[in-house]
N, C-alpha and C positions, 0 to 999 in steps of 0.2 A: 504494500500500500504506500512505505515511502515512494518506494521508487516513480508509482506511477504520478504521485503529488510533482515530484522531482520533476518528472516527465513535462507534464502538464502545466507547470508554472515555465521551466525551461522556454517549452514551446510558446506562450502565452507573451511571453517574452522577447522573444525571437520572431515573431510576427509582427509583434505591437510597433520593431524596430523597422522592420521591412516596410509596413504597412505608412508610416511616419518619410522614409525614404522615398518613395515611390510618391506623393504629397507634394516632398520638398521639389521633387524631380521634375513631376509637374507644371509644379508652382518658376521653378528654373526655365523651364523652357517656353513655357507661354513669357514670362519676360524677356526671355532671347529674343522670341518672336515679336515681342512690340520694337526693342531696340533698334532689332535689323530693319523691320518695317519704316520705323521712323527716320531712321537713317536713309533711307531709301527713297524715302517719300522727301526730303530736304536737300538731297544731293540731287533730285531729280527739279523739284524746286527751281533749284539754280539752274542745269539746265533751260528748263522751258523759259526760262528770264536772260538766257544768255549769257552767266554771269562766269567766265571761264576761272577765274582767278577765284573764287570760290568754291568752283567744282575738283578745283584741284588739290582741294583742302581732302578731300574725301579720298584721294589714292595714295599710296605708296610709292614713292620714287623709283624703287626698284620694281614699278606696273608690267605684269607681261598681261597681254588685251592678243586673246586667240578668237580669231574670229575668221567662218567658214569661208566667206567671200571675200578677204582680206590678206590670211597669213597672220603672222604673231608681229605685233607690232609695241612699239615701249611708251614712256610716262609722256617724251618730247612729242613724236609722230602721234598718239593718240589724242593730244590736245590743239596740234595741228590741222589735224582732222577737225574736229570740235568748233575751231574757229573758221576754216572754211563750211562748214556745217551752219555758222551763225550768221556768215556773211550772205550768205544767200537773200534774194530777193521775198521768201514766203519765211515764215515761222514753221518750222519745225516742231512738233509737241510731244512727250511719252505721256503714255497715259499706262498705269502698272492693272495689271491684270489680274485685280487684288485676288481672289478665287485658285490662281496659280500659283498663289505663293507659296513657300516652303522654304522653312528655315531648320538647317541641322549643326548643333556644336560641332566642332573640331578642339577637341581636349588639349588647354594649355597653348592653344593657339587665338580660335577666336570663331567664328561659322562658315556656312557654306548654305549663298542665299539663291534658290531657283526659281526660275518664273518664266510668263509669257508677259509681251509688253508690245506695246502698238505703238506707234509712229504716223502722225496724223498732217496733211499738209493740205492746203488748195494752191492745185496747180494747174494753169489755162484754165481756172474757172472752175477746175473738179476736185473734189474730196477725195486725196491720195491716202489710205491707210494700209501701212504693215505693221502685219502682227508675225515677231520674232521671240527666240527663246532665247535666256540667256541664264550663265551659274557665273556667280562673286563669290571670292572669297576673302570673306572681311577680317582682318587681323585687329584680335584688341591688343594693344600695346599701355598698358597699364590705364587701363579705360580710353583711353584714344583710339578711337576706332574706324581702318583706313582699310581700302580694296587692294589686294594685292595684285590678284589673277582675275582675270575676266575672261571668260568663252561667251561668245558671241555665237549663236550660230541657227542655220532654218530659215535662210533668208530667201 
């Protein structure tokens, strides 16, 4: 009868910590989830305002940007991009694809944010939109939080 008290409390015990885990776990990654989302939704912000010097607050120096119709391009040529992108005659817009989003930790590093996201323009008078896929992975750096790698790609 000890034993099975032993047993019983043991387990009782060992659940309560699991079950407590699994909570905090939770509770962990629905806040990843807002962070990335926010972050995402204010570097994109900038984007759609054109605000290049701002956007670049949100990458990593050492950016590699792989993208399907592109090639792997760095921090300098992907914001050259960006500013021919801005200089254009029509606006340019993302619109995030909230529904596709997905956010997963990367332990001791920082996450990995996937999604679909549309690109909206009028061009000769027509409503141009593409909708692309794209995976970030955002590096926290002692709460500072920057994109390292970008795949672009489904274009």
């Amino acid at each position: 009868m000890k034993n099975l008290f032993l047993f019983l409390m043991t387990f009782t015990v060992c659940t309560s910590a699991f079950a407590q885990n699994e909570r905090k776990g939770a509770i962990t990654q629905t806040a990843l989830f807002n962070k990335v989302a926010n972050l995402d939704s204010s570097l994109f912000a900038a984007y759609n305002s054109k605000n290049r010097d701002l956007m670049k607050t949100y990458f990593t120096t050492d950016l590699e940007w792989y993208q399907d119709n592109g090639g792997l391009i760095d921090f300098e040529k992907v914001f050259s991009n960006f500013q021919s992108i801005f200089d254009r005659e029509y606006d340019l817009k993302r619109n995030l694809i909230k529904e596709s989003l997905e956010v997963h930790p990367i332990e001791g590093y920082g996450a990995i944010e996937i999604g679909k996201h549309q690109f909206k323009h009028i061009e000769n008078g027509k409503l141009e939109i593409g909708t692309f896929k794209f995976l970030m992975i955002w590096k926290n750096d002692n709460g500072s939080w920057k994109i390292s790698r970008v795949i672009s790609y489904d274009h």
